[in-house]
C-alpha positions in Angstrom: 24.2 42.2 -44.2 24.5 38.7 -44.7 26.8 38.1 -42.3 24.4 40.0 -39.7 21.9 37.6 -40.7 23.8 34.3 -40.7 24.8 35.7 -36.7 21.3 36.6 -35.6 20.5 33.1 -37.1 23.4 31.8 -35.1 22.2 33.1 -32.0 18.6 32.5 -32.0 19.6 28.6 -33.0 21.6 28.7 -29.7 18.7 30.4 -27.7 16.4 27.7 -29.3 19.0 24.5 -28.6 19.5 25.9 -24.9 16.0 26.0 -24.8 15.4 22.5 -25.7 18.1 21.1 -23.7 16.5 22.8 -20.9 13.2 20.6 -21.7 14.8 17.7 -22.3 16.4 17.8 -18.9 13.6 18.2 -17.1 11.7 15.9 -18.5 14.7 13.5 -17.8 14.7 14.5 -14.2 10.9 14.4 -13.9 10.6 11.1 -15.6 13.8 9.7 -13.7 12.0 10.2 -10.3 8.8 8.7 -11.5 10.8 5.5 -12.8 12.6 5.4 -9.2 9.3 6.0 -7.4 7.8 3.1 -9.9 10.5 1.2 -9.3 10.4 1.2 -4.9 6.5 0.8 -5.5 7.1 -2.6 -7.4 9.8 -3.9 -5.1 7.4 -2.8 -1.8 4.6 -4.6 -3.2 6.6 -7.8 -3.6 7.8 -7.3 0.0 4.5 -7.1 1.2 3.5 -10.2 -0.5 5.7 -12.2 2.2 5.5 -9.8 5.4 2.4 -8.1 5.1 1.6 -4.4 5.7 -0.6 -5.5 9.2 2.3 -7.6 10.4 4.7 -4.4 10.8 4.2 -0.5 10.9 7.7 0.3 9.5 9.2 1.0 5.7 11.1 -2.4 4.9 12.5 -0.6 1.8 14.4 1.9 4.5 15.4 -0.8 6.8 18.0 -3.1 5.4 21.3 -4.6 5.9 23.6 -5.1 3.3 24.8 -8.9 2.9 27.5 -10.2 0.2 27.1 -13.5 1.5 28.3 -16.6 -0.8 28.9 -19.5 1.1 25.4 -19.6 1.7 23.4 -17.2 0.0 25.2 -18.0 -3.0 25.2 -14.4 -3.8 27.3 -12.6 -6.8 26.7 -9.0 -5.7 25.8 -7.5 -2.8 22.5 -7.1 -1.9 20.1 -5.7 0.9 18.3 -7.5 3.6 15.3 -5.6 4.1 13.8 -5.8 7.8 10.6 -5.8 9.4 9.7 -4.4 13.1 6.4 -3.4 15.0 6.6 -1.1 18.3 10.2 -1.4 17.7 10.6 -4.9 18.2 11.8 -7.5 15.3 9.4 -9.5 13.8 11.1 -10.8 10.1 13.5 -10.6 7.5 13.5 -10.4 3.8 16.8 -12.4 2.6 18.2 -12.4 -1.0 19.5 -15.6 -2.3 21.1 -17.1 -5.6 21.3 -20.4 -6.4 23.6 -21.4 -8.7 21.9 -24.8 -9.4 19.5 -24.1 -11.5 18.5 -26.2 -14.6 19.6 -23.5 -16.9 21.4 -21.4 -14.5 21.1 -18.6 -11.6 17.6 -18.9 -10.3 17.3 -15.5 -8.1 14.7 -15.9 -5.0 14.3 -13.7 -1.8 13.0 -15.5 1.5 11.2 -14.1 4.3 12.1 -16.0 7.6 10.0 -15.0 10.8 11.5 -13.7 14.7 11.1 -17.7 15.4 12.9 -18.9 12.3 9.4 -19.8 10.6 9.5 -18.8 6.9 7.3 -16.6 6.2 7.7 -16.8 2.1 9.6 -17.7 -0.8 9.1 -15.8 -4.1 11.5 -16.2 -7.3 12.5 -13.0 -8.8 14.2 -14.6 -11.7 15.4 -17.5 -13.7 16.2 -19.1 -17.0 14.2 -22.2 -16.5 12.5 -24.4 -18.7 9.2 -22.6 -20.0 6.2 -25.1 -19.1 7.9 -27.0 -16.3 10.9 -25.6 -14.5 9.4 -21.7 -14.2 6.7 -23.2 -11.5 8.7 -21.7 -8.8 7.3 -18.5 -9.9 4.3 -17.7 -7.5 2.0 -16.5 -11.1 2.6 -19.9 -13.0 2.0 -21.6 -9.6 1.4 -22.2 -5.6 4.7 -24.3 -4.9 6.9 -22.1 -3.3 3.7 -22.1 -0.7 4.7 -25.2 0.2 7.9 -23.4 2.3 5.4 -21.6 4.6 6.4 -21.8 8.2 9.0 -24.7 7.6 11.9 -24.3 9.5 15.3 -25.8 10.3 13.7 -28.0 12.4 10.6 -29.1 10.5 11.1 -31.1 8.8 14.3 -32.4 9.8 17.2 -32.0 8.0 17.4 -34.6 5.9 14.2 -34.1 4.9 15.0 -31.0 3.5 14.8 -32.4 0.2 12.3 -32.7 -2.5 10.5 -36.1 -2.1 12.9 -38.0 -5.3 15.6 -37.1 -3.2 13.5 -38.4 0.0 12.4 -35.6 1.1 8.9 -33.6 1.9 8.9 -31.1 -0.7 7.3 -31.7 -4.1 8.6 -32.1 -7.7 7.4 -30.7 -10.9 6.3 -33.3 -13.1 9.6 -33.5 -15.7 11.5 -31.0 -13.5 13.5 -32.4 -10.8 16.4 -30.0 -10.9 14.7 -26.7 -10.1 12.6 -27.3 -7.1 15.6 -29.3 -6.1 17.8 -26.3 -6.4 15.2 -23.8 -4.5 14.9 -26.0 -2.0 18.3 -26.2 -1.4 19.0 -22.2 -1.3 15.4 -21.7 0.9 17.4 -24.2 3.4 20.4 -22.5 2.8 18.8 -18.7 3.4 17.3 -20.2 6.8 20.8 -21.4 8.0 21.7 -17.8 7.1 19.5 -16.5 9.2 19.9 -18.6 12.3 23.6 -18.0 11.8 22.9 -14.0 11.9 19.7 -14.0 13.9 21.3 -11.5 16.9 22.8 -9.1 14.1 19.6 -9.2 12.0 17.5 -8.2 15.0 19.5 -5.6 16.7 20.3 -3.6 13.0 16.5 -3.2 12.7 15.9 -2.3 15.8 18.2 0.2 16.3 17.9 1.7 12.6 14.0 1.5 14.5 15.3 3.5 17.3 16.9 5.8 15.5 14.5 6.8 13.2 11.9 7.8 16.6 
């Protein structure tokens, strides 16, 4: 008798842990998607912040290019370009840059440059900078990455392409030379990218455009 009772025990704790496991799994899975669909929703919104929704009628987040650029991305891992079109035409890219420059160290930053090599917008996705002064590159502490809008490699010059201690045009933070020096630097850096890949960028997104008709 008991050793009837210790197996029907045996079993129904195996029912009841396959049972659980079951749960456990789907919640897994049904969380997992909802942490990936979270997840696309955040990095669309930050796309849209630099190439807005009425500027193109395709999914930026399914139209990228994969760049490991170093030399002048400064990149450590690879990472997608994500590409903007309307009717099918080109109109902007989304570039991931690194620079290694900063104050305290990486400062991560993706830069939206226009079909005519305008930028269209700079926004910081990371860094280890100085609470209080260097961490005004982000766009939520302040507007001084706004001061990139449509520059180009040609305005200002390139010499200019500095911050204003350094005699350029761009400002300084009060206390904080080194980290608006160093996004400058990799903003200039992402538009040489750019010009450098212009052809490639424009023909991947609008063939992946074609394709997808």
């Amino acid at each position: 008798m008991l050793s009837q009772s210790v197996s029907r025990n045996s079993i129904l704790l195996g029912i009841f842990a396959a049972i659980t496991a079951a749960i456990i799994a789907g919640t897994y899975l049904g969380s997992r998607d909802l942490i990936k669909a979270n997840i696309r929703a955040a990095e669309e919104k930050a796309l849209l912040q630099i190439i807005p929704a009425e500027r193109h009628d395709n999914s930026m987040l399914d139209t990228t290019l994969v760049t490991d650029d170093e030399s002048l991305l400064g990149l450590r891992e690879s990472k997608a370009i994500y590409l903007a079109t309307r009717n099918g035409k080109f109109i902007g890219a989304i570039i991931p840059a690194t620079s290694r420059e900063g104050y305290t160290g990486d400062i991560d930053l993706i830069v939206g440059v226009n079909r005519n090599g305008s930028i269209a917008g700079v926004r910081v996705l990371s860094h280890r900078e100085t609470p209080g002064l260097g961490d005004a590159v982000e766009r939520k502490k302040s507007d001084w990455v706004d001061g990139f809008l449509g520059k180009s490699l040609a305005d200002p010059e390139p010499a200019q392409w500095r911050v204003k201690k350094d005699g350029g045009v761009f400002d300084q933070f009060t206390g904080a030379t080194i980290t608006p020096r160093a996004v400058t630097s990799a903003v200039h850096k992402a538009l040489q990218y750019f010009e450098d890949n212009r052809k490639r960028l424009i023909m991947a997104a609008e063939q992946e455009n074609s394709s997808n008709e």
